[in-house]
C-alpha positions in Angstrom: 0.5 104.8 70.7 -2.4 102.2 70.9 0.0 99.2 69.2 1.9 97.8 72.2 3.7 95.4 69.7 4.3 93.8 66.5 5.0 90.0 66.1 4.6 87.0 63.9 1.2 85.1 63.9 0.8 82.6 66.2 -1.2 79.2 66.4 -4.8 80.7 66.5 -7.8 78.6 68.8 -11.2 79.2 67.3 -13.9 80.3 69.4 -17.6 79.0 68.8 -20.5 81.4 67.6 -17.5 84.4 66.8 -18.5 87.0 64.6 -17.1 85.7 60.9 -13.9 88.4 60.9 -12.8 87.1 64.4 -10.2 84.1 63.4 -9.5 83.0 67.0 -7.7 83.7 70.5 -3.7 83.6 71.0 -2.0 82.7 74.3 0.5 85.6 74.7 2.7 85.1 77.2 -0.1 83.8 79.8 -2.9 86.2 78.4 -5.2 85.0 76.1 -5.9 87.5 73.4 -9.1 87.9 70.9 -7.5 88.0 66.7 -9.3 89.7 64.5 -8.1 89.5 60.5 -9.0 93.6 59.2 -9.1 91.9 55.6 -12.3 90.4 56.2 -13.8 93.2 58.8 -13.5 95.6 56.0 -15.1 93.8 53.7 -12.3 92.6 51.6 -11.3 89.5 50.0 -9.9 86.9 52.2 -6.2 86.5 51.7 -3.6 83.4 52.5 -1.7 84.1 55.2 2.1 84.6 54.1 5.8 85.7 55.2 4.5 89.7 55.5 1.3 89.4 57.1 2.3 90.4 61.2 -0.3 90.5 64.4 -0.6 94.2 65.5 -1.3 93.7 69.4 -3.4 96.6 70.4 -5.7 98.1 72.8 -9.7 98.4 71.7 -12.4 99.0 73.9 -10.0 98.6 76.9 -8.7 95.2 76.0 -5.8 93.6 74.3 -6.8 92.7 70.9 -4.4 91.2 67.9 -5.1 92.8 64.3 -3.8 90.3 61.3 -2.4 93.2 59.1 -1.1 92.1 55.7 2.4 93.7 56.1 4.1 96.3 58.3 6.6 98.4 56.5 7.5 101.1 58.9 6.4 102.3 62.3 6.1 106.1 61.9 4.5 108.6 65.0 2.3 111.3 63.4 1.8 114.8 65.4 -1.8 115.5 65.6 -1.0 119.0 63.4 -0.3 117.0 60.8 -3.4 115.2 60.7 -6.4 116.2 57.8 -9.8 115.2 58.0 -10.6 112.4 55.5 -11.6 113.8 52.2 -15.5 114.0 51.9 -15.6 111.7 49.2 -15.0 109.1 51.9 -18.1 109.5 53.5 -19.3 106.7 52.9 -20.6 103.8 55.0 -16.4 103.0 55.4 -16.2 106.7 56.6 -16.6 106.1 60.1 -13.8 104.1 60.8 -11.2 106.6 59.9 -9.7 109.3 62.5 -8.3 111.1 59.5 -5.2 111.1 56.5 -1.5 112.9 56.4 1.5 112.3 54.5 4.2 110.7 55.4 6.8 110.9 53.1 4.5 111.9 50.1 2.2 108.7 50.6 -1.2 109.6 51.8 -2.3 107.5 55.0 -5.4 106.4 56.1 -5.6 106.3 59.7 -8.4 104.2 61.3 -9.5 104.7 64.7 -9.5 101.0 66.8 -12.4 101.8 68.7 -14.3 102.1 65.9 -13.5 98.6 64.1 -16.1 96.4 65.8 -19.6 97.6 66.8 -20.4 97.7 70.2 -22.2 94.2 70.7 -18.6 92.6 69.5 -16.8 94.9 71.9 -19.2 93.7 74.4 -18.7 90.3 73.8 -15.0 90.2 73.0 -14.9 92.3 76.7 -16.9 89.7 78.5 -15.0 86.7 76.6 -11.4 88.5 78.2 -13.1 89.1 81.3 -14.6 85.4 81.5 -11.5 84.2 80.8 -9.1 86.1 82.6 -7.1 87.1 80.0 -6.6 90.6 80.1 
């Protein structure tokens, strides 16, 4: 219920001194909105923009925020009885990201938690950048 939309990417403005996995700001519709590509704040490879790739607009840390996603298949709502804790093997450093898996339609689903994708010194910042601004 946290992703308010799902839309193209837009025409990104950089912003100076940004942590490396934050591409930019967007002006949507009058409200000026911090990007941030997952790809890279996961620690995986970069990859080229293309056709699929979509902007997730979403609310972190009380504040729009736009999440480059590779593709978006389907939009699906889960019912918290059909979440599972993450299996203990995923414990890892990448562990605390996630809220938990389930299936939906026999494909297992990572689900990561949005407050949890930036540390709170970005959240900070990325707050007073919005605020500053008066974007959001």
């Amino acid at each position: 219920m946290r992703v308010k939309e799902i839309i193209k990417p837009l025409k990104l403005s950089g912003i100076p001194e940004a942590p490396s996995f934050v591409e930019g700001v967007i002006n949507l519709r009058g409200s000026i909105i911090p990007v941030v590509d997952l790809r890279k704040r996961f620690g995986y490879s970069d990859c080229s923009y293309h056709a699929e790739c979509r902007l997730l607009i979403t609310v972190v840390a009380r504040q729009f925020v736009g999440l480059i996603v590779d593709a978006v298949t389907e939009v699906v709502t889960i019912q918290v009885r059909e979440l599972r804790p993450a299996p203990s093997v995923a414990k890892v450093s990448g562990y605390r990201y996630l809220i938990g898996v389930c299936l939906v339609k026999d494909v297992l689903v990572m689900l990561v938690n949005p407050d949890k994708i930036f540390g709170h010194r970005v959240s900070n910042e990325l707050q007073r950048f919005s605020t500053e601004t008066g974007a959001v």
